[in-house]
C-alpha positions in Angstrom: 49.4 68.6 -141.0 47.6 66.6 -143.3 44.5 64.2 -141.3 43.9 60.7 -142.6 41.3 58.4 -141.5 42.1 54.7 -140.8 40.9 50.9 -139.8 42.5 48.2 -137.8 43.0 45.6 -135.7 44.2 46.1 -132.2 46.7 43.3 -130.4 42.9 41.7 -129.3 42.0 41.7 -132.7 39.1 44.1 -132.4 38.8 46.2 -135.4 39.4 50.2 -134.7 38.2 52.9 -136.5 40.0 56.5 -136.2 41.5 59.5 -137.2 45.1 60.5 -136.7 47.7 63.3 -137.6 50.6 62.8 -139.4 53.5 64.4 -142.5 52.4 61.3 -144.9 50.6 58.0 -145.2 53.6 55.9 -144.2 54.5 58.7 -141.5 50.7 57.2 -139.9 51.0 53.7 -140.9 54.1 53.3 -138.9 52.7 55.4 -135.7 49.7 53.5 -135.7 51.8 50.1 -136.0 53.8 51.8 -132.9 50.7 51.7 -131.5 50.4 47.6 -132.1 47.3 48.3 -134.4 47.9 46.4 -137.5 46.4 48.7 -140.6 44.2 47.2 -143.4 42.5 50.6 -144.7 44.2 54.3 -144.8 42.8 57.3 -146.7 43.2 60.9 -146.5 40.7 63.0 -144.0 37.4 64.3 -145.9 38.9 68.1 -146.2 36.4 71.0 -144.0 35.3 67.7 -141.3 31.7 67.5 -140.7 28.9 69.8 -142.7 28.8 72.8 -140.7 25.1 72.1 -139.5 26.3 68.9 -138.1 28.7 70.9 -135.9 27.6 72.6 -132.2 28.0 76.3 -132.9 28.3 77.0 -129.3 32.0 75.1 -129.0 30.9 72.3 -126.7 32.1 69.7 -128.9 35.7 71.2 -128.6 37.8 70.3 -126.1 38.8 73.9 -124.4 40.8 75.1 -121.2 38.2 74.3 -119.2 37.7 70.7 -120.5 41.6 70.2 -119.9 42.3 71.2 -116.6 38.8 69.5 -115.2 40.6 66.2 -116.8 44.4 66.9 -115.0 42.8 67.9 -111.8 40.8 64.5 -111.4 43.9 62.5 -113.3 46.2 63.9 -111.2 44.6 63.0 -107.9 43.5 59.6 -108.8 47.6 58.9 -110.0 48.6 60.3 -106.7 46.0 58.4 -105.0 47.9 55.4 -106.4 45.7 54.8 -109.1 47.6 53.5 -112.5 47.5 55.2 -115.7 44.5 52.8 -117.3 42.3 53.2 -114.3 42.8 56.6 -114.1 41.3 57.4 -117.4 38.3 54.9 -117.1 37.3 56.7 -113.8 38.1 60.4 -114.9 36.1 59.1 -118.9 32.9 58.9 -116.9 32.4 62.2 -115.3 34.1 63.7 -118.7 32.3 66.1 -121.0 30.7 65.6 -123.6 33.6 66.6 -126.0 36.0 65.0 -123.9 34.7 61.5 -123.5 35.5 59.9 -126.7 39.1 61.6 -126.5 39.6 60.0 -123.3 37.9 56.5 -124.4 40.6 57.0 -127.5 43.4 57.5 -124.7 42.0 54.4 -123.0 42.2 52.3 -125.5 45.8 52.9 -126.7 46.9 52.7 -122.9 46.1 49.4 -123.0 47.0 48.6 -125.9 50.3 49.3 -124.6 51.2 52.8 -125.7 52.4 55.9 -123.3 49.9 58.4 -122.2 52.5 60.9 -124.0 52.3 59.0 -127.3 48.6 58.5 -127.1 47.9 62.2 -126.6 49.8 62.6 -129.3 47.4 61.4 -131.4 45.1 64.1 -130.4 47.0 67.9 -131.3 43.7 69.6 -131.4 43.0 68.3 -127.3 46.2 69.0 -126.6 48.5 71.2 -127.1 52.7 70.1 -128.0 53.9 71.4 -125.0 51.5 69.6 -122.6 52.4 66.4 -124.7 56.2 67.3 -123.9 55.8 67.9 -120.2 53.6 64.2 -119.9 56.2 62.4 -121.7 59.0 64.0 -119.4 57.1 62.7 -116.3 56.7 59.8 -117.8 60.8 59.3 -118.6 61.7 60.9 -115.3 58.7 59.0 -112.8 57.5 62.6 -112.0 54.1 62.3 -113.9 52.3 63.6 -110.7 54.4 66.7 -110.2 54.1 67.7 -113.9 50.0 66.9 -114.1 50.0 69.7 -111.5 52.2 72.2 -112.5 50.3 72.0 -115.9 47.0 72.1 -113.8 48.7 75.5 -112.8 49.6 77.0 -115.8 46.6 76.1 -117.8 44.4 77.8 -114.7 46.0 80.5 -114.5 45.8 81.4 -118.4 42.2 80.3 -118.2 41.9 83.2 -115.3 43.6 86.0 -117.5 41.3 84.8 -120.4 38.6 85.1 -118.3 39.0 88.3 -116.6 39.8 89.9 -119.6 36.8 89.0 -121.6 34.6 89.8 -118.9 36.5 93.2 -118.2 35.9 94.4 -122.0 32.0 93.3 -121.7 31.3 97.3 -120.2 33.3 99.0 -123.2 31.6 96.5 -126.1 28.1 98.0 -124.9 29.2 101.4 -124.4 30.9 101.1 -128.4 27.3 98.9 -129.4 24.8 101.6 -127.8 26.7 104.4 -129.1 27.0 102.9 -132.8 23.0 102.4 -132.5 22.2 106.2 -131.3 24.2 107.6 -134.2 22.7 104.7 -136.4 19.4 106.2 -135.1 20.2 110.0 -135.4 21.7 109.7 -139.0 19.0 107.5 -140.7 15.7 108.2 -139.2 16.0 111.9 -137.1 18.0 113.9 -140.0 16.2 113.1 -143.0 12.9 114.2 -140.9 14.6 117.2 -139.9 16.2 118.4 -143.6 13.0 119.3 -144.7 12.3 121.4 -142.4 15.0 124.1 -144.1 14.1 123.8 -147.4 12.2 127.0 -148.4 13.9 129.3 -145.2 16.9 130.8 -147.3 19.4 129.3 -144.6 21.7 126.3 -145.2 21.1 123.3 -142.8 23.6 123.3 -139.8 26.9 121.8 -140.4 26.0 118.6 -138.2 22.5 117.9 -140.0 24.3 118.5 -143.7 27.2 116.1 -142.6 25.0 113.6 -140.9 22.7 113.2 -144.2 25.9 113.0 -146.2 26.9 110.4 -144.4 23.4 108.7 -144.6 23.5 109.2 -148.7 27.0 108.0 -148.8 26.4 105.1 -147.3 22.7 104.7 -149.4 24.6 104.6 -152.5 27.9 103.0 -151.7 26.8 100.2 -149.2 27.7 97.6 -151.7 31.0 98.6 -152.5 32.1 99.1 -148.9 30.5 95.5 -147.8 32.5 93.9 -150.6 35.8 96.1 -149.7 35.6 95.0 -146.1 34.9 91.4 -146.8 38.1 91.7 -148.9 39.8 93.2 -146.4 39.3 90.9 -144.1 40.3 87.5 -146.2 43.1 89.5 -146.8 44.0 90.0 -143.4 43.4 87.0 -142.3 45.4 84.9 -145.2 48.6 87.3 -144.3 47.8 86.9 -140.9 50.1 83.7 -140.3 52.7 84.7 -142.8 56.2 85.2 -142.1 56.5 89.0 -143.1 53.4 90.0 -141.7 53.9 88.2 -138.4 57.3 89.7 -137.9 55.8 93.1 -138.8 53.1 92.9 -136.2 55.3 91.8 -133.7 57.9 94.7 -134.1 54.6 97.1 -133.8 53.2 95.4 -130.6 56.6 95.8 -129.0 56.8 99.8 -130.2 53.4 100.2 -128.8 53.7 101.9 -125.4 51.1 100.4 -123.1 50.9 97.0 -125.6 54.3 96.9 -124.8 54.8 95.4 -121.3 51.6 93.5 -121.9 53.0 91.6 -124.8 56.2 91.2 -123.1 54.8 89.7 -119.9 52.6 87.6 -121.6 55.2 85.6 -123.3 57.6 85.5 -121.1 54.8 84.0 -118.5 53.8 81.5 -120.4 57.6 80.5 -121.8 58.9 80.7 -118.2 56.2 78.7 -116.7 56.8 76.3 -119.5 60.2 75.7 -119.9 60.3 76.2 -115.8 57.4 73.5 -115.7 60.2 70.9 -118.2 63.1 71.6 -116.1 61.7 70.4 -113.2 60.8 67.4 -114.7 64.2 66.8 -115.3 64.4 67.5 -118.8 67.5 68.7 -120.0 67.9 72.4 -121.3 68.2 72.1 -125.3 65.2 69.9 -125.1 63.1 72.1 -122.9 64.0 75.0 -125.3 63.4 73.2 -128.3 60.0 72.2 -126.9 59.1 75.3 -125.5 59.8 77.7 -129.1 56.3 76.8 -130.9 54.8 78.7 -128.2 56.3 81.5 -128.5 53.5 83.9 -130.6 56.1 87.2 -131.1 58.5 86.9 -133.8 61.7 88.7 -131.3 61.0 86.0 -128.6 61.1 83.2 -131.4 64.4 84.6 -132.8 65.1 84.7 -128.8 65.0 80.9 -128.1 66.3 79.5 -131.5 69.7 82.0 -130.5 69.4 80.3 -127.1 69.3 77.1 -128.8 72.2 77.6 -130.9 74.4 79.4 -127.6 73.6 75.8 -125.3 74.6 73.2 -128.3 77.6 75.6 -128.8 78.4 75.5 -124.7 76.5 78.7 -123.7 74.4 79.3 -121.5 70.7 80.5 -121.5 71.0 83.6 -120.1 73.3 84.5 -122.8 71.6 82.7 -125.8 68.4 85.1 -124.5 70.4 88.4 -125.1 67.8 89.7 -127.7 65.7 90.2 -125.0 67.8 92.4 -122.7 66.4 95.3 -123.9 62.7 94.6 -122.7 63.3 92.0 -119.7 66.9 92.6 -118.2 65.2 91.6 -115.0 64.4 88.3 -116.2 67.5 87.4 -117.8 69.4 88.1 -114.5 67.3 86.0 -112.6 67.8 83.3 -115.5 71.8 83.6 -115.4 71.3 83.3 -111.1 69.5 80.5 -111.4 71.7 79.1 -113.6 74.9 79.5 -111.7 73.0 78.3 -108.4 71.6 74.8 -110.6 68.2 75.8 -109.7 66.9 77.4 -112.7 63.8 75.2 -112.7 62.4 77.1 -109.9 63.9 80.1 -110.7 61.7 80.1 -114.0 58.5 79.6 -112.3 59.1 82.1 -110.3 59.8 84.7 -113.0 56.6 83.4 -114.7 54.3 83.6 -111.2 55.8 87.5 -111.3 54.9 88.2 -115.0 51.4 86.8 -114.9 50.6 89.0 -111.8 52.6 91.9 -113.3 50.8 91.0 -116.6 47.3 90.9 -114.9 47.6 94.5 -113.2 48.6 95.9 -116.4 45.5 94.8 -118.2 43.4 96.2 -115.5 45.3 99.4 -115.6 44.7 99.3 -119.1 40.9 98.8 -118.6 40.4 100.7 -115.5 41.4 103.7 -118.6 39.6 102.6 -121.2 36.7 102.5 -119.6 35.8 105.9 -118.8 38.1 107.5 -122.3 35.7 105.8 -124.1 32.8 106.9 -121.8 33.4 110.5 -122.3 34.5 110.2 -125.8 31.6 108.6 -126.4 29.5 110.7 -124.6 31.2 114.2 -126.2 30.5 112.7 -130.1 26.8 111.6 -129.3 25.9 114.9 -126.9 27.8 117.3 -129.4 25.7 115.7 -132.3 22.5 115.7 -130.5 23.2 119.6 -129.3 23.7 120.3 -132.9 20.2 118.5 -133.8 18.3 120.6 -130.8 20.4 124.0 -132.2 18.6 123.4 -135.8 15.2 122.8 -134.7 15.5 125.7 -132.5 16.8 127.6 -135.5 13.5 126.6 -137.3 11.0 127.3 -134.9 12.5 131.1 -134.7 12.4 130.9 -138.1 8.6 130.2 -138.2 8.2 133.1 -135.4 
């Protein structure tokens, strides 16, 4: 979505300076006169944002997971403390870090200026995300803002905690792959061209390991150009198809085929959806809505195609169990849980249930999946390095007999 940056007047008639979001110049023009700001400059966003050595390479000046449920933790208590929305955000601003604080002084100032905290959020997509925005502005409609700060507390914890877990658990495999990578770095390019030498002049070929090891070495020697540009290319290439339509919808078919990806993908998303859309209904948002506001989160193309049938089934007088049928085949579990919830009018909780199951189902599959990996690529590992260096030992045994 194209970014323009803009000047104006607040109802105080204090000039503002800003960036904002939006399809077109008039599209932001009249949100920011929604705002009450009256405009008097508006020009496109400098493309690329600040010169990369301006930026902090380490993230801190993004606003993250962390950053975002720090912020609804301390919102949330001071609203339910009786606190009001304005006062709230000045006290939560300054304990807020460092990339948060302007966002929230931004939020302030639109607060009182007299718009929502939904539509003010708004104004910031990269802090936070569509469906948080959705879930504030249904608390705000339905007077359960509280309730909804904490579910979303929740939901954002608990994805932080699978993030989490999961990069730490794949720190032990990364070394193994890095120290392994560096040994036969070290055999190929420094102990094999001392040790080919040795068998020139004895009659007898070099042993299959040393002879494959320096072809290798010479290969890469000669070709390293080539293969530097071909990966580069491969990898723009990858990542401009990465987002595309056919590609997405190809990689999603093969995550679903693969057998142990399989029920990781599928619990994944249908955590996060169910927590979503359970997180909407609660808040007394009505089911078209909360589907419609729940699909850009989907990341696999079936459970896309999933929620616009759904869509289609409740404007046409369905029900969401039914609308859901593409994904009988992997969560037939879910869907009957769905279709009791629905004929009991409690599907609300019903959802966040079936997402508090798939995120602990979801989490004891990935350690499964790790508690495997690990030692495979131990001794995988282990068997290509030991075999190579066996092979290396065999040959300069072979020489010395030679020289006997």
């Amino acid at each position: 979505m194209p970014a323009f940056s803009y000047r104006a007047y607040d109802p105080a008639g204090r000039m503002r300076a800003g960036r904002i979001e939006a399809r077109g110049r008039e599209r932001a023009v009249a949100d920011l006169r929604a705002d009450g700001l009256r405009v008097f400059a508006i020009e496109p966003a400098a493309a690329g944002g600040m010169p990369f050595w301006k930026r902090d390479l380490f993230g801190r000046d993004r606003v993250d997971d962390g950053a975002r449920i720090g912020f609804l933790k301390e919102f949330g208590t001071l609203l339910s403390a009786g606190l009001t929305v304005d006062q709230g955000l000045r006290l939560v601003q300054r304990q807020a870090s460092a990339a948060m604080k302007p966002v929230l002084g931004d939020l302030l100032e639109r607060v009182v200026a007299g718009a929502s905290l939904s539509k003010a959020m708004a104004a910031h997509p990269a802090a936070f995300p569509r469906d948080m925005i959705d879930a504030m502005r249904a608390g705000e409609a339905t007077g359960t803002l509280v309730d909804v700060i904490a579910s979303l507390t929740e939901s954002l914890a608990r994805r932080d905690a699978v993030r989490r877990h999961l990069s730490s658990a794949m720190v032990y495999p990364s070394l193994l792959m890095l120290m392994a990578l560096g040994t036969v770095a070290m055999v190929v390019g420094i102990l094999v061209p001392a040790l080919a030498p040795m068998f020139e002049g004895t009659g007898r070929p070099p042993p299959f390991a040393i002879r494959a090891a320096g072809a290798l070495g010479d290969g890469l020697a000669a070709w390293w150009p080539h293969l530097l540009a071909g990966t580069v290319l491969l990898a723009i290439l990858l990542i401009r198809s990465w987002s595309r339509p056919g590609f997405a919808a190809a990689r999603s078919r093969w995550a679903l085929r693969l057998p142990l990806v399989r029920e990781i993908v599928v619990g994944a998303e249908l955590g996060r959806l169910c927590r979503v859309m359970g997180t909407l209904l609660n808040a007394q948002v009505p089911i078209p809505e909360a589907v419609a506001a729940t699909r850009p989160l989907a990341r696999n193309h079936l459970f896309r195609a999933a929620l616009d049938q759904a869509a289609r089934r409740l404007t046409e007088g369905g029900s969401l169990a039914s609308g859901l049928a593409l994904l009988r085949p992997h969560a037939p579990s879910t869907l009957n849980l769905i279709a009791s919830g629905e004929q009991v009018n409690r599907l609300g909780p019903v959802l966040i249930h079936a997402a508090e199951m798939h995120e602990t189902r979801t989490r004891e599959r990935i350690d499964r999946l790790l508690a495997l990996l690990t030692p495979l690529v131990t001794v995988i590992l282990g068997g290509l390095i030991g075999g190579l260096i066996m092979s290396v030992m065999g040959a300069i045994l072979s020489v010395g007999e030679l020289a006997q």
